[in-house]
Every structure is written in C-alpha cells, then in structure tokens.
C-alpha positions as CSV (number, residue, x, y, z in Angstrom):
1,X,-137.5,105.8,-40.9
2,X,-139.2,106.4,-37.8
3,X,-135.9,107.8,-36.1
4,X,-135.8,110.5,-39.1
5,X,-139.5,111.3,-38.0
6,X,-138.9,111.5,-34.8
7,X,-135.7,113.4,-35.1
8,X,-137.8,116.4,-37.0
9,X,-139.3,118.7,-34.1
10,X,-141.2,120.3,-37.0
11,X,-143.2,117.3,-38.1
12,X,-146.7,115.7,-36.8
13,X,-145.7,112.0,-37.9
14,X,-148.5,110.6,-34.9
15,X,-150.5,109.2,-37.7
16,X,-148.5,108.2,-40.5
17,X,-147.7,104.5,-41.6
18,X,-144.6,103.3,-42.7
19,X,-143.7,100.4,-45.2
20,X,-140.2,99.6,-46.6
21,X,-139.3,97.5,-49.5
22,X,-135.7,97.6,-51.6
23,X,-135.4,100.7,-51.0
24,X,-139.1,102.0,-52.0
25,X,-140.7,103.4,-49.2
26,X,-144.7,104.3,-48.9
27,X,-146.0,106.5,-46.7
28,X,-149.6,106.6,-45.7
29,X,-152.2,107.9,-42.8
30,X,-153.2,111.2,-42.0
31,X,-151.4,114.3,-41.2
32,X,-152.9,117.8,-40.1
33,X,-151.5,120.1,-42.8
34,X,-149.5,120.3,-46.2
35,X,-146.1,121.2,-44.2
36,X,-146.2,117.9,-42.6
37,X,-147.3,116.0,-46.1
38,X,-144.1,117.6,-47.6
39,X,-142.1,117.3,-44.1
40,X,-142.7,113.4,-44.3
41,X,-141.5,112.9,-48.1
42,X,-138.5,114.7,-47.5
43,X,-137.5,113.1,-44.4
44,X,-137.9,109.3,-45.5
45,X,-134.9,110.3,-48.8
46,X,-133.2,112.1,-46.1
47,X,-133.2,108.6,-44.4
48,X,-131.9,106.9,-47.4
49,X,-135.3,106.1,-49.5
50,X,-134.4,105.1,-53.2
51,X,-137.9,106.9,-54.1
52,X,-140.7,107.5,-51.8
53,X,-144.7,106.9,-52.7
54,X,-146.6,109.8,-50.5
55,X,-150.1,108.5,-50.0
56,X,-150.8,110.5,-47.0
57,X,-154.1,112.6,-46.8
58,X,-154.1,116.2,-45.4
59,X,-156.7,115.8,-42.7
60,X,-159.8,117.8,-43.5
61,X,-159.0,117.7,-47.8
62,X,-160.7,115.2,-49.5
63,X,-158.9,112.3,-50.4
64,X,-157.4,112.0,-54.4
C-alpha cells in the first residue's frame, strides 16, 4: 500500500496510517486537503484493496 502512495507524486500520504486485513484496508491520519482524502481511497483499490474504510480527516475540518 505504501508503494502505491509513494508511487503518486500528486499525494501528501506524510500522515496517513495504514492497516490491512483480508483484503479490507482502513485508512486513517490527517491529510491537508480533500484531493489527497480522495487521492488516498483511490490508490489503496488501485493496490488491490477488496473495499477500503477512509477515516482520514482533512486537516483544519472538523472531524465527523
């Protein structure tokens, strides 16, 4: 996962956390804006996630 991340030129992955599980993969931490919330999800199913739970907070939004 962290090879897809770093692999993206366009994502700020500094701060996001990483766990795997059959397949399931949950992202959390804090990233500076909505392009890299998005960027993130779409990189862990482009790395072979069955289904991807994107808990990551936009730095500066409040969190929920």
């Amino acid at each position: 996962m962290y090879l897809e991340f770093s692999r993206d030129g366009f994502l700020n992955a500094r701060e996001i956390r990483v766990q795997v599980h059959r397949g399931i993969v949950l992202l959390w931490g804090v990233v500076p804006r909505w392009r890299d919330f998005n960027r993130a999800q779409t990189d862990a199913m482009r790395a072979g996630a069955a289904y991807v739970r994107n808990q990551l907070r936009i730095r500066g939004q409040p969190a929920g």
